[in-house]
C-alpha positions, -999 to +999 in steps of 0.1 A: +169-316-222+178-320-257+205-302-273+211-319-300+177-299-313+190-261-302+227-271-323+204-278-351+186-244-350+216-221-339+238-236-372+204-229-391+204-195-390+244-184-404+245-154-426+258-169-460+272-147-489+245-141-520+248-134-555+212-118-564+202-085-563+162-074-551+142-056-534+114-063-510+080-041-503+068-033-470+031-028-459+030+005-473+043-008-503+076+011-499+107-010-517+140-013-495+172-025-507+178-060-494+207-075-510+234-058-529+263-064-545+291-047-525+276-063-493+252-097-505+244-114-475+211-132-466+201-155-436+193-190-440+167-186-418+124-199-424+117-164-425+139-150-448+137-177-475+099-169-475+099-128-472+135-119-483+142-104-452+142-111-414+157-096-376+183-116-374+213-092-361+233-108-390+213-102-417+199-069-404+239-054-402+242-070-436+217-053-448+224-021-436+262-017-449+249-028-482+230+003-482+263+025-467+241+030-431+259+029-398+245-001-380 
């Protein structure tokens, strides 16, 4: 087993501090508050760089204080 791969992946996905305010559209074409200023966090992940948002428990409770929501 290779774990040299899985230490790779796990350091991959750290919540780093963000400087950019935006929103991102849902199917419905709804537009949710992803990053703010009091609370800019975003994931380093694939899947955030791509749709500005992913389910990362991180990023989601990031996400969510931003907005003043209990997570």
């Amino acid at each position: 087993m290779n774990t040299q791969n899985t230490t790779t992946f796990n350091q991959a996905i750290k919540v780093q501090p963000a400087e950019v305010i935006y929103t991102v559209a849902d199917k419905r074409g709804n537009h949710r508050v992803t990053v703010s200023v009091k609370g800019a966090y975003e994931c380093k992940c694939h899947s955030f760089t791509l749709y500005g948002g992913c389910d990362h428990v991180e990023a989601v409770q990031a996400e969510r204080r931003a907005q003043g929501r209990k997570f």
